[in-house]
N, CA and C atoms of all chains as a GROMACS GRO file, in nm:
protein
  576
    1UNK      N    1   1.436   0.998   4.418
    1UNK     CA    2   1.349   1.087   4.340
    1UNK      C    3   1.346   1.046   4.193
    2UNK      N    4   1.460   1.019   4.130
    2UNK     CA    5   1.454   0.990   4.019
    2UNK      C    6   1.400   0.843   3.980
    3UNK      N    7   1.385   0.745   4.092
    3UNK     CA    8   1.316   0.616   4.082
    3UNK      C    9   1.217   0.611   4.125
    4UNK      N   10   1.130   0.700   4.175
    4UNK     CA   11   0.967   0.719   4.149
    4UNK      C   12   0.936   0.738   4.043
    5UNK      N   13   0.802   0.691   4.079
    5UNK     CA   14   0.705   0.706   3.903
    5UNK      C   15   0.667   0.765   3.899
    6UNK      N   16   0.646   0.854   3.795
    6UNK     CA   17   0.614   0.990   3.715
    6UNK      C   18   0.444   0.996   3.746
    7UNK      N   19   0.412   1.126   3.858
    7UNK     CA   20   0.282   1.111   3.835
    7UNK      C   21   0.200   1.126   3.670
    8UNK      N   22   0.074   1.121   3.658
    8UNK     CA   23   0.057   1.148   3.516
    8UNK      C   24   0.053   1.246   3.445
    9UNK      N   25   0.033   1.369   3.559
    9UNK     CA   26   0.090   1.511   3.501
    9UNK      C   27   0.224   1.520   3.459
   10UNK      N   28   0.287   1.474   3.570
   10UNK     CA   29   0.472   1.500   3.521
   10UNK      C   30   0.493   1.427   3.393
   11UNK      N   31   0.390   1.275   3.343
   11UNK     CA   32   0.460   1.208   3.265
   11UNK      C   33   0.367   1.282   3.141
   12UNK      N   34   0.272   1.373   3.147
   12UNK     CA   35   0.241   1.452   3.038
   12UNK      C   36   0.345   1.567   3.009
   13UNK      N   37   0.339   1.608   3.115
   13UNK     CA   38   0.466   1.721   3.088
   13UNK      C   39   0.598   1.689   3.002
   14UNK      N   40   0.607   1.556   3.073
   14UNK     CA   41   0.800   1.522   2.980
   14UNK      C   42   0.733   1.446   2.872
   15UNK      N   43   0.617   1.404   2.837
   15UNK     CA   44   0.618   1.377   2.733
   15UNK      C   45   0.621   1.468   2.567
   16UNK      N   46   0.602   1.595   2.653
   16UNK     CA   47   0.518   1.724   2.560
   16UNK      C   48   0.656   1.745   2.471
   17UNK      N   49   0.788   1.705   2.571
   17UNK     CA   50   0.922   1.774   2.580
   17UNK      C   51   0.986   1.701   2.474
   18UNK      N   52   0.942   1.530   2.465
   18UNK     CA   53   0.985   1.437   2.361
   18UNK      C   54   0.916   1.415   2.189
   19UNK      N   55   1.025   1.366   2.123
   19UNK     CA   56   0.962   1.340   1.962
   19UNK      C   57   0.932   1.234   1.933
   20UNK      N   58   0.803   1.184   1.939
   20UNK     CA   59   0.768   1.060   1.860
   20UNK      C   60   0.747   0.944   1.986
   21UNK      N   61   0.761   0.997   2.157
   21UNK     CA   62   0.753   0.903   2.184
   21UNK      C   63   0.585   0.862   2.208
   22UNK      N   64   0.523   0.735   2.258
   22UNK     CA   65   0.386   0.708   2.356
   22UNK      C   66   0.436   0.650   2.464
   23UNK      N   67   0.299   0.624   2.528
   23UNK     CA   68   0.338   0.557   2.678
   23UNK      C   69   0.235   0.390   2.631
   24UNK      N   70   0.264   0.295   2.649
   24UNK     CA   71   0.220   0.181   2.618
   24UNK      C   72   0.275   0.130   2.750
   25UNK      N   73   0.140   0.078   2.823
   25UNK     CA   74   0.198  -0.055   2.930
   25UNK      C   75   0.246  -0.022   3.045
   26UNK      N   76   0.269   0.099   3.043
   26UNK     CA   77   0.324   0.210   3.155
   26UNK      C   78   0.456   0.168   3.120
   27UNK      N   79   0.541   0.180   3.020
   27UNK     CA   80   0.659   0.223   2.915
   27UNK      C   81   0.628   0.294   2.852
   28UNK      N   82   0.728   0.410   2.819
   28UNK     CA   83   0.785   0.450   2.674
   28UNK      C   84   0.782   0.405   2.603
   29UNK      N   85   0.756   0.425   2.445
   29UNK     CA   86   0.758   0.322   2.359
   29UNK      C   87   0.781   0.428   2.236
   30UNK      N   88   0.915   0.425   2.136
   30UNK     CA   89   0.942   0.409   2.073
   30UNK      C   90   0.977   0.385   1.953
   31UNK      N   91   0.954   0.382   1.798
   31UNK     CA   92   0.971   0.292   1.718
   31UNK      C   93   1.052   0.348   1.626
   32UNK      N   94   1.153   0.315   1.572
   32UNK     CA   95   1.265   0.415   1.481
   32UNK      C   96   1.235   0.298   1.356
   33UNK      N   97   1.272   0.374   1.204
   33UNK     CA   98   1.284   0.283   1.067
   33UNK      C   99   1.411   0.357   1.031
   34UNK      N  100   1.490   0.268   1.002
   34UNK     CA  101   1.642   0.347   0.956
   34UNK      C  102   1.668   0.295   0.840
   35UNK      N  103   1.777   0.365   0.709
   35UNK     CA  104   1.808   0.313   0.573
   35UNK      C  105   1.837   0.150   0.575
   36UNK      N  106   1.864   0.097   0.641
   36UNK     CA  107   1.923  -0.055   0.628
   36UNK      C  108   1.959  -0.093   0.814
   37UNK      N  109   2.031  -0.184   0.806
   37UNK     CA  110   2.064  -0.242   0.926
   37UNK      C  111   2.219  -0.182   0.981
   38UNK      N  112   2.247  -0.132   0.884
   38UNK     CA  113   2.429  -0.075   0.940
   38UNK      C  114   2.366   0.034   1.017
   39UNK      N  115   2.232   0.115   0.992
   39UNK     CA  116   2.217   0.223   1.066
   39UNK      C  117   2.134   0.222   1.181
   40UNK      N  118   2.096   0.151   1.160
   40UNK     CA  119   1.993   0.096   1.312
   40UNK      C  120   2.101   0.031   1.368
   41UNK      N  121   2.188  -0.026   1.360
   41UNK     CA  122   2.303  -0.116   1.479
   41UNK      C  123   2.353  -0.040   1.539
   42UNK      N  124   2.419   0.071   1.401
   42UNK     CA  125   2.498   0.220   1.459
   42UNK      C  126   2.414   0.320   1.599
   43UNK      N  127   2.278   0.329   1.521
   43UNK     CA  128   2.189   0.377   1.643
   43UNK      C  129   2.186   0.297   1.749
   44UNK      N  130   2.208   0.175   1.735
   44UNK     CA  131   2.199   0.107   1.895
   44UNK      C  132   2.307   0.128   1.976
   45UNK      N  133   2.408   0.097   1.882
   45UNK     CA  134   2.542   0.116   1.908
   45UNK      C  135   2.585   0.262   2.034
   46UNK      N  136   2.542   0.378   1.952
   46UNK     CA  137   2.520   0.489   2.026
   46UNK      C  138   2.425   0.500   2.162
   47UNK      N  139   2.326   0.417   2.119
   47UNK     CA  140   2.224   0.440   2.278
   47UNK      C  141   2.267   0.378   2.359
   48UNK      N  142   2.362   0.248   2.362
   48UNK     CA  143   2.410   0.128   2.446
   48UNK      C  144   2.532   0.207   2.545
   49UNK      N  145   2.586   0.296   2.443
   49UNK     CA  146   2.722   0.394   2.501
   49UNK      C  147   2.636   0.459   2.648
   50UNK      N  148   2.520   0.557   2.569
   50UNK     CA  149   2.500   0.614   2.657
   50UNK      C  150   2.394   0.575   2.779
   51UNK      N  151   2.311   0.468   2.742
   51UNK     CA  152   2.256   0.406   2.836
   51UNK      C  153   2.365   0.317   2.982
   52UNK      N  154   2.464   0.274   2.915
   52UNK     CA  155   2.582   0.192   2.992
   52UNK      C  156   2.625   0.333   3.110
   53UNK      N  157   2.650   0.451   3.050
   53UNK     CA  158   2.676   0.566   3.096
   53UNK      C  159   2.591   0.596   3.185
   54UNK      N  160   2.422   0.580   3.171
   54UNK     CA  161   2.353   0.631   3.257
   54UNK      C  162   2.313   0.517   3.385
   55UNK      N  163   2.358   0.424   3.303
   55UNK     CA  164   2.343   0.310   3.402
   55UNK      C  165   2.193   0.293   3.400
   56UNK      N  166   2.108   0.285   3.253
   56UNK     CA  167   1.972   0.280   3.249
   56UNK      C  168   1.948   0.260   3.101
   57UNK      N  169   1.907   0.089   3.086
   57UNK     CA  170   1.900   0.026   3.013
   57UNK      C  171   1.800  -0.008   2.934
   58UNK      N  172   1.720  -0.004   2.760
   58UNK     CA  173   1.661   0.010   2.732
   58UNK      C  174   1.624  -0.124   2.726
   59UNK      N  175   1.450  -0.159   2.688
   59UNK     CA  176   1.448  -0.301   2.656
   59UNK      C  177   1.415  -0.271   2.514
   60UNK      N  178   1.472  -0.359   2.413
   60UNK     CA  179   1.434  -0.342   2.264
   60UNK      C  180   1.458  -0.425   2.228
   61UNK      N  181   1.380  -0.390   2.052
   61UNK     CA  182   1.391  -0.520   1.965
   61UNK      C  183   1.414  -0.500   1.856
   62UNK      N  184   1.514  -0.527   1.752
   62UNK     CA  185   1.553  -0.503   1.637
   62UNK      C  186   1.544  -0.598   1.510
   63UNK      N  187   1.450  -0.568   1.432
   63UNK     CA  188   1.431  -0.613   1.310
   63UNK      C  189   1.484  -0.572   1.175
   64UNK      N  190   1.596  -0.578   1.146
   64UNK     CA  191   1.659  -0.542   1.008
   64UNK      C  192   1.668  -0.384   1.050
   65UNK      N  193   1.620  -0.285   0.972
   65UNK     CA  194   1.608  -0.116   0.986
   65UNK      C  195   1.545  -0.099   1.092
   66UNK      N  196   1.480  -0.154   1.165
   66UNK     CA  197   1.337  -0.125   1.242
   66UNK      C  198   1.410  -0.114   1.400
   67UNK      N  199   1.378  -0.055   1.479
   67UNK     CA  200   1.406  -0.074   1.623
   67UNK      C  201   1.289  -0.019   1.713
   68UNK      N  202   1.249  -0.083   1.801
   68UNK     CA  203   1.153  -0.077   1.909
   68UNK      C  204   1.209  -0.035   2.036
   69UNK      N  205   1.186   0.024   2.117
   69UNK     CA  206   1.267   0.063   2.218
   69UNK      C  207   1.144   0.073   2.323
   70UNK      N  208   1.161   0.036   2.447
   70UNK     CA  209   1.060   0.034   2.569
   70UNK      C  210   1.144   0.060   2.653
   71UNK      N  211   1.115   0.188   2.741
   71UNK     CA  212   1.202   0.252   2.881
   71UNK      C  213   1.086   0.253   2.973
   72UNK      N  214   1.126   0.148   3.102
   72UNK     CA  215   1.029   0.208   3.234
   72UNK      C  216   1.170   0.163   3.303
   73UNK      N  217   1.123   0.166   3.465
   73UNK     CA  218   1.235   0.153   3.560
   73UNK      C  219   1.192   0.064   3.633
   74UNK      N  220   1.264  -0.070   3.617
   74UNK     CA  221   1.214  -0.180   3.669
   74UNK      C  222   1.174  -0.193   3.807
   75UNK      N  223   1.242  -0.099   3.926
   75UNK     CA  224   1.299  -0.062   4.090
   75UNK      C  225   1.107  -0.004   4.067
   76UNK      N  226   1.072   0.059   3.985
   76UNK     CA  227   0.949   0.128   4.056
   76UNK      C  228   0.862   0.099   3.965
   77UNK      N  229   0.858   0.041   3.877
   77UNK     CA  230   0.688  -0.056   3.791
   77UNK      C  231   0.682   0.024   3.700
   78UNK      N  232   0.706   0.153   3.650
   78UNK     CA  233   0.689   0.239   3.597
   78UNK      C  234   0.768   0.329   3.510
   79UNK      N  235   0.699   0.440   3.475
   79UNK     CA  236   0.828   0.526   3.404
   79UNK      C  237   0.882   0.674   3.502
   80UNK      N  238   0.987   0.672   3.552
   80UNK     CA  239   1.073   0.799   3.615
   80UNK      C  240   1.102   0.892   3.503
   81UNK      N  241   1.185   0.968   3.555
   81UNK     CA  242   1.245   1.054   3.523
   81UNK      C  243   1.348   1.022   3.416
   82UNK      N  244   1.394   0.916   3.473
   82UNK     CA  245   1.562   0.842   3.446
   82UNK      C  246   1.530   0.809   3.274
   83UNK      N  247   1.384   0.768   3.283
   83UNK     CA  248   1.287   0.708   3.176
   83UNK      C  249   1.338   0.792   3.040
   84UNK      N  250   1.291   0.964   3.125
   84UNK     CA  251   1.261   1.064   3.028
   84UNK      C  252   1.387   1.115   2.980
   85UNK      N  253   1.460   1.079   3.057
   85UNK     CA  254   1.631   1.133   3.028
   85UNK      C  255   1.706   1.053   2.919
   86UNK      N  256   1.651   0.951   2.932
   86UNK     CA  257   1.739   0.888   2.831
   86UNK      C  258   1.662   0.905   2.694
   87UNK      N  259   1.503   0.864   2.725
   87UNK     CA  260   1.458   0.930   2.589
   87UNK      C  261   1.516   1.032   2.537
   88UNK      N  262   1.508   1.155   2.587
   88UNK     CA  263   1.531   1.273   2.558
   88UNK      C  264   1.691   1.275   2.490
   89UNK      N  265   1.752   1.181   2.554
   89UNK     CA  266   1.931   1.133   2.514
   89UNK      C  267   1.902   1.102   2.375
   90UNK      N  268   1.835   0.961   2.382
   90UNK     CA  269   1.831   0.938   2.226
   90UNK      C  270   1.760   1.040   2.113
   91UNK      N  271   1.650   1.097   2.144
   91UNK     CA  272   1.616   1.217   2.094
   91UNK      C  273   1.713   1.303   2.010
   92UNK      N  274   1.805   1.347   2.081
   92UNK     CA  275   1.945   1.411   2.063
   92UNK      C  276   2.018   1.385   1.977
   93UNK      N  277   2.030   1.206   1.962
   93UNK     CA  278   2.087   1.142   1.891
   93UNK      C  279   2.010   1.155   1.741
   94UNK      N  280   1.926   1.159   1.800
   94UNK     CA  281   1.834   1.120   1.632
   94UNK      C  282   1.844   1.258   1.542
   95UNK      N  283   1.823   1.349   1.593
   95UNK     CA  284   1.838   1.482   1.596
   95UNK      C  285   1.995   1.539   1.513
   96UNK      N  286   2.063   1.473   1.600
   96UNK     CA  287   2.198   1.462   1.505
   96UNK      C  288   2.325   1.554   1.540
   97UNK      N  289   1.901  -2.230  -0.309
   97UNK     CA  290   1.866  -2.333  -0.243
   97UNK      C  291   1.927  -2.327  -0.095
   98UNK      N  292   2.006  -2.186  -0.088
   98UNK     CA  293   2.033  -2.171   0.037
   98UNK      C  294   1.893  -2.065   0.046
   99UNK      N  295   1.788  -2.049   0.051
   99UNK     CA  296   1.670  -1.971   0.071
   99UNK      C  297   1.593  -2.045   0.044
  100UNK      N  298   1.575  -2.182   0.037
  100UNK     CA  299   1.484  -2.246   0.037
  100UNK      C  300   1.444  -2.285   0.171
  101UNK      N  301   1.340  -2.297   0.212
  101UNK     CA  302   1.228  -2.357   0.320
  101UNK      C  303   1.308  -2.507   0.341
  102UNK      N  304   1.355  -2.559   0.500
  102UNK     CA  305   1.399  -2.663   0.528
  102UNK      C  306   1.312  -2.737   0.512
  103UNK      N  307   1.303  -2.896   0.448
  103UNK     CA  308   1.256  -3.001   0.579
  103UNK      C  309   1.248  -3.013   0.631
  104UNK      N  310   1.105  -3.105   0.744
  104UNK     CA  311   1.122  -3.143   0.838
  104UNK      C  312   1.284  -3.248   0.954
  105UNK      N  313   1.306  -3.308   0.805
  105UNK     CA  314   1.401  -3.366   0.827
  105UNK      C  315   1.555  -3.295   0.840
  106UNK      N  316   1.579  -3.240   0.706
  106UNK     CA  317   1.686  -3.126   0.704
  106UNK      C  318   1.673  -3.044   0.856
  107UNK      N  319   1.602  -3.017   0.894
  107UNK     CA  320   1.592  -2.916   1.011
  107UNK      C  321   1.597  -2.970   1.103
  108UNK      N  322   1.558  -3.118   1.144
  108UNK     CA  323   1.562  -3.171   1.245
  108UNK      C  324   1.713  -3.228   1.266
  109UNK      N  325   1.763  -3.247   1.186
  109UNK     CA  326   1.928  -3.268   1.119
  109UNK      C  327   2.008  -3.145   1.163
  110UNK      N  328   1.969  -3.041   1.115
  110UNK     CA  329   2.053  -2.891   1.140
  110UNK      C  330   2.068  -2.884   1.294
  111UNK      N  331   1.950  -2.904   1.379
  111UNK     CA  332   1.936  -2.844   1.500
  111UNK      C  333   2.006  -2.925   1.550
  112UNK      N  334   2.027  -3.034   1.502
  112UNK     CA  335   2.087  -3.142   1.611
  112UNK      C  336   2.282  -3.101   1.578
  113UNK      N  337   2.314  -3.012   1.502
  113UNK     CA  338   2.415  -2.951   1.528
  113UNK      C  339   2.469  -2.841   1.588
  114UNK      N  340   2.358  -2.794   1.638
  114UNK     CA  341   2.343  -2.674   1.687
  114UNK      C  342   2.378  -2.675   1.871
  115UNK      N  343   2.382  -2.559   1.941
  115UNK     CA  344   2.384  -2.576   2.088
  115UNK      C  345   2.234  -2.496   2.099
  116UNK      N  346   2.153  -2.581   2.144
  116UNK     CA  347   2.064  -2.482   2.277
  116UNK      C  348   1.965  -2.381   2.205
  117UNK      N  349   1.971  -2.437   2.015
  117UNK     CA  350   1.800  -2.341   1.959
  117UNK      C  351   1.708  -2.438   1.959
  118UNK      N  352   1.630  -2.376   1.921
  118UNK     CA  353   1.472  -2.470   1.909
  118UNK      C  354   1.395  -2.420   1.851
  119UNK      N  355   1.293  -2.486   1.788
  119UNK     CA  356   1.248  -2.394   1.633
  119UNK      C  357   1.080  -2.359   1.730
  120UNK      N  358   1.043  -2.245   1.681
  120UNK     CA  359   0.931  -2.174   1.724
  120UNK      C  360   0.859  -2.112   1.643
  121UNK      N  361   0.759  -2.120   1.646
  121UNK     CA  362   0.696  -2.026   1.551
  121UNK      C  363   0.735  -2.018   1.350
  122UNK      N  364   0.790  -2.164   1.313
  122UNK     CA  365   0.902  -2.140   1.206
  122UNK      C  366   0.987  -2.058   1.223
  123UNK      N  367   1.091  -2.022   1.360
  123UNK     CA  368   1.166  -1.937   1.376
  123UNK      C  369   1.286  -2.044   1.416
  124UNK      N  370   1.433  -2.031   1.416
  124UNK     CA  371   1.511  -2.067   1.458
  124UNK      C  372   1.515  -2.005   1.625
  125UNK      N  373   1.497  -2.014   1.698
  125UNK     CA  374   1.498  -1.926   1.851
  125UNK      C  375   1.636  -2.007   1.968
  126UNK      N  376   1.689  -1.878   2.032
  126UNK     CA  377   1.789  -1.920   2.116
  126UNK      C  378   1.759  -1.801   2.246
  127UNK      N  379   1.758  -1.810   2.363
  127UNK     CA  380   1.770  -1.710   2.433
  127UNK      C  381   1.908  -1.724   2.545
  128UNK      N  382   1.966  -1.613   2.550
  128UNK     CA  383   2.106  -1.613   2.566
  128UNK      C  384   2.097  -1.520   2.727
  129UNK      N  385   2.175  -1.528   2.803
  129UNK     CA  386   2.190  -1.466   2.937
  129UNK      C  387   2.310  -1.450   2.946
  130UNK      N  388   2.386  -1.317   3.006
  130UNK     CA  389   2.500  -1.244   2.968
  130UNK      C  390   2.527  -1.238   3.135
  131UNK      N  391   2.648  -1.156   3.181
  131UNK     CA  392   2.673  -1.163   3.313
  131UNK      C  393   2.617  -1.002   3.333
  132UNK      N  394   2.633  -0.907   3.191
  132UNK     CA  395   2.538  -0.788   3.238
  132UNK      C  396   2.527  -0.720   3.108
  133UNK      N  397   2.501  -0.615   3.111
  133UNK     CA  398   2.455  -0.545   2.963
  133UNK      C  399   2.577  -0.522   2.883
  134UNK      N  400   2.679  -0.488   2.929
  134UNK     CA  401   2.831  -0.484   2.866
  134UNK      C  402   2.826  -0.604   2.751
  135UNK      N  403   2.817  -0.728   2.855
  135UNK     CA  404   2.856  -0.849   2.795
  135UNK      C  405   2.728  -0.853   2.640
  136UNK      N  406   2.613  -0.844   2.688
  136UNK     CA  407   2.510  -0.881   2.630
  136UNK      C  408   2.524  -0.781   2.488
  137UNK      N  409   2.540  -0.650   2.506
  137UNK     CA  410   2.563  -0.570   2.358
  137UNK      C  411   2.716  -0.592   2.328
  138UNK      N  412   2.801  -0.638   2.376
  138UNK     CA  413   2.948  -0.683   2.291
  138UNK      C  414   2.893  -0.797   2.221
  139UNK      N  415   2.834  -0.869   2.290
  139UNK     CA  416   2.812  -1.015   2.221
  139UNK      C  417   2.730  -0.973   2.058
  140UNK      N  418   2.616  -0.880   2.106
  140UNK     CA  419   2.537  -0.861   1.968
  140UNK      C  420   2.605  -0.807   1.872
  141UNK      N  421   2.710  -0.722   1.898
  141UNK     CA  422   2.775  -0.620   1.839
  141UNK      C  423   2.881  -0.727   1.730
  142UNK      N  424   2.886  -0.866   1.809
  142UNK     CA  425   3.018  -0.951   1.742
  142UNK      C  426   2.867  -0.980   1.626
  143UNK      N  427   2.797  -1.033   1.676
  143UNK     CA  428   2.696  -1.089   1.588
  143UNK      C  429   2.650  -0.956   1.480
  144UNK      N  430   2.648  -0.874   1.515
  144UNK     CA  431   2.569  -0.776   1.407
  144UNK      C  432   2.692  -0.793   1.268
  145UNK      N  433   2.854  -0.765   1.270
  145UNK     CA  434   2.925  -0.755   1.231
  145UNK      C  435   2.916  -0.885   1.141
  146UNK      N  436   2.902  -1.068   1.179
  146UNK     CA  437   2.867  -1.122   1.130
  146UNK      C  438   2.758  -1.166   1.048
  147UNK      N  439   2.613  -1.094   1.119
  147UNK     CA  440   2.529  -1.078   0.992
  147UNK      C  441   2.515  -0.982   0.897
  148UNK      N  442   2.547  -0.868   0.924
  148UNK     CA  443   2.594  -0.791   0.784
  148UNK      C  444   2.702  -0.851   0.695
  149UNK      N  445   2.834  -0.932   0.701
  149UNK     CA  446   2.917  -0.996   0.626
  149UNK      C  447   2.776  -1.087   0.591
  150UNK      N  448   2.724  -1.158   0.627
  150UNK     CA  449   2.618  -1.242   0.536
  150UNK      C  450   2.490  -1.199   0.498
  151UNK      N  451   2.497  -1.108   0.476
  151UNK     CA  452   2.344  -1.001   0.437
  151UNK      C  453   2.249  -1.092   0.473
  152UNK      N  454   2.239  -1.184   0.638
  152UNK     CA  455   2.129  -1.214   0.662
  152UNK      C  456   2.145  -1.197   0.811
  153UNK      N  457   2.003  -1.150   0.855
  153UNK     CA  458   2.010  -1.044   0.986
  153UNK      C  459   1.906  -1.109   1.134
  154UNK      N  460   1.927  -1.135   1.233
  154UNK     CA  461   1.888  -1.191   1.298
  154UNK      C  462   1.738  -1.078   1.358
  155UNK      N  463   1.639  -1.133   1.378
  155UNK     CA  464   1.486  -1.053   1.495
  155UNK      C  465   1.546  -1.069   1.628
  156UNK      N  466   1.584  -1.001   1.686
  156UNK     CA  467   1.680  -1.016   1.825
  156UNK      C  468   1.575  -0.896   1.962
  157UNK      N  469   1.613  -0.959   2.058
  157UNK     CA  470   1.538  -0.846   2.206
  157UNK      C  471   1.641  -0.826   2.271
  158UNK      N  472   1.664  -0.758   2.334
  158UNK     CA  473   1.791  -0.716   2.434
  158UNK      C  474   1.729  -0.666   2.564
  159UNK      N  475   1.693  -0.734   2.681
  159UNK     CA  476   1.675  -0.655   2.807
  159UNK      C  477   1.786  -0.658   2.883
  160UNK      N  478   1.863  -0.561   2.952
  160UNK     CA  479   1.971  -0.579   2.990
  160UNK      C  480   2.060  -0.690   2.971
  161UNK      N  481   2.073  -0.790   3.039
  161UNK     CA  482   2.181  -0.881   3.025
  161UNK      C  483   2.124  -1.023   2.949
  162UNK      N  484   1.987  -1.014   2.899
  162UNK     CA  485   1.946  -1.114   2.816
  162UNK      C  486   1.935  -1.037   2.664
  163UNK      N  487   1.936  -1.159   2.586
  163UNK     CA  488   1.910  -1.122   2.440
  163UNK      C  489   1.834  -1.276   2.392
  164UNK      N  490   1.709  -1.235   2.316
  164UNK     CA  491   1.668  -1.330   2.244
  164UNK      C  492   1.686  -1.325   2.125
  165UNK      N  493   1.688  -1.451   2.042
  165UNK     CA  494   1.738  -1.409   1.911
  165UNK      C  495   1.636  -1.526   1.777
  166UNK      N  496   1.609  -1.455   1.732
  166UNK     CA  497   1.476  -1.533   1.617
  166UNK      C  498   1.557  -1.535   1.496
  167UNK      N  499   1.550  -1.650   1.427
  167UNK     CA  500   1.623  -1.657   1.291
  167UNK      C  501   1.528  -1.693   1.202
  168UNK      N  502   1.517  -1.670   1.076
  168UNK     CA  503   1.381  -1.679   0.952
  168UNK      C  504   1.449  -1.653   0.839
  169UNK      N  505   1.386  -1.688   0.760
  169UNK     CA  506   1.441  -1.660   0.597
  169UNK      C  507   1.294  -1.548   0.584
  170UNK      N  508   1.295  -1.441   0.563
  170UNK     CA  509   1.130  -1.356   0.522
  170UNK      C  510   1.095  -1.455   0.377
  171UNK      N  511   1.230  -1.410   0.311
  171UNK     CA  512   1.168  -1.450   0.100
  171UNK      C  513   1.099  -1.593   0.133
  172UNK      N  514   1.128  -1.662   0.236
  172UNK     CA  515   1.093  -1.818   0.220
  172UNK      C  516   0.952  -1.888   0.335
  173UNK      N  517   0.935  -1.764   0.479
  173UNK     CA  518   0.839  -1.784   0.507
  173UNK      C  519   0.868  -1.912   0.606
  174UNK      N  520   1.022  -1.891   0.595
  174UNK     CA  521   1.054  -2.037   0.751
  174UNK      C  522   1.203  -2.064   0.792
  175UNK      N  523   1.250  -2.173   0.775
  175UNK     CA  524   1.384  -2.170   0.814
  175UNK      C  525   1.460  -2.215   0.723
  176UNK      N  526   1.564  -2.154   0.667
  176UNK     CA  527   1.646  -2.233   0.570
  176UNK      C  528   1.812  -2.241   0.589
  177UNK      N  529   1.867  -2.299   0.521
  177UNK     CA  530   2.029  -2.284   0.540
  177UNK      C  531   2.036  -2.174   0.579
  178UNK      N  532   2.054  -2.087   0.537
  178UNK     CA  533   2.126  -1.950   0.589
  178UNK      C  534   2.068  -1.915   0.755
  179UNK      N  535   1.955  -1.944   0.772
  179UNK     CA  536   1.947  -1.956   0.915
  179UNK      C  537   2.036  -2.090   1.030
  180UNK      N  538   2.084  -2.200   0.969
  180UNK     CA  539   2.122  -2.283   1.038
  180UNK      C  540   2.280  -2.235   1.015
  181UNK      N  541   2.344  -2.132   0.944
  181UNK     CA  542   2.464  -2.101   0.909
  181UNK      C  543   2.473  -1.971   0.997
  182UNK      N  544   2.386  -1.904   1.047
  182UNK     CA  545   2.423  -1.767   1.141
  182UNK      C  546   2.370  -1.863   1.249
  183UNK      N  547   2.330  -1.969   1.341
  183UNK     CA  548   2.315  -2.012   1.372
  183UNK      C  549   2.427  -2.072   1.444
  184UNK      N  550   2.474  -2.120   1.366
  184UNK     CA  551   2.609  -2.194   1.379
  184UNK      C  552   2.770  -2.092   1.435
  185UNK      N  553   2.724  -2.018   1.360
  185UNK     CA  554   2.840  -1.871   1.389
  185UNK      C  555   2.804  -1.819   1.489
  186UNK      N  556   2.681  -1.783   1.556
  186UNK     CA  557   2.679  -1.741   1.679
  186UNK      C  558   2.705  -1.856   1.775
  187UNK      N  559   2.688  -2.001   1.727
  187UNK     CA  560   2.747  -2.066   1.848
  187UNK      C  561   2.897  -2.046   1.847
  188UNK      N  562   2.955  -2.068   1.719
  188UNK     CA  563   3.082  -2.063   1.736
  188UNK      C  564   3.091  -1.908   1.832
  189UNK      N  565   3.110  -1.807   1.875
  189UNK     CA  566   3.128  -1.694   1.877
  189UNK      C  567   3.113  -1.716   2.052
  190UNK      N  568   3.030  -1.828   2.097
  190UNK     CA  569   2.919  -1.836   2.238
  190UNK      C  570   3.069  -1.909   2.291
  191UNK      N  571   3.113  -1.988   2.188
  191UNK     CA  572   3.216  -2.118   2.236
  191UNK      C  573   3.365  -2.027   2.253
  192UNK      N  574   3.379  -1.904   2.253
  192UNK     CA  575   3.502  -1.840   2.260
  192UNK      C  576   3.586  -1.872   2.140
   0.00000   0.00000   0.00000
């Protein structure tokens, strides 16, 4: 259940639930600007904990402050649930 | 003159000390394959620690157990020492 893809109602619904994210490409997508690079590492640092934890791994890209983040679920082409959970994780994080 | 724009020559010189980059785009580029995501964010995590000690910061991707990694000077618009010097430290780091 959680590795099916989000019909497009459900993925409106969990999107309503998230801050700042879009859907690009049929991913999540992302984009954080942080004070410098100690705080964007630190932020990765933290999502890596809890992604390792969820056993659901982000794909990203980090430029100095800048971080890009893309969540789908590779098992089903798309974005799940698993997708929205971890968004919603980092969310949390950002949140503070 | 460590932010200066290499030579063709200088650069063709650098790389040939290097393991396994290749210049792209005026980018220093290496793409790295890990045994899984553990490995792949310890590894960045050694590297982040080393480019903050050299206030020069690598354009890096992380999909699970791969990481690509882009090296540039921005002030210079290509590749210069300080890219063939984090360069060099992440091989050392690759070599145990």
């Amino acid at each position: 259940m959680a590795r099916e893809r989000l019909t497009s109602q459900q993925l409106e619904e969990g999107l309503a639930t998230l801050d700042g994210w879009q859907v690009s490409e049929d991913k999540l997508f992302r984009q954080l600007e942080f004070k410098d690079f100690v705080a964007a590492f630190g932020f990765m640092t933290r999502v890596a904990l809890i992604a390792q934890s969820m056993d659901h791994h982000p794909d990203w890209t980090n430029v100095y402050n800048r971080v890009a983040i893309h969540l789908h679920t590779h098992d089903s082409g798309g974005i799940t649930k698993r997708d929205l959970e971890l968004a919603a994780r980092i969310d949390g994080l950002l949140r503070g």
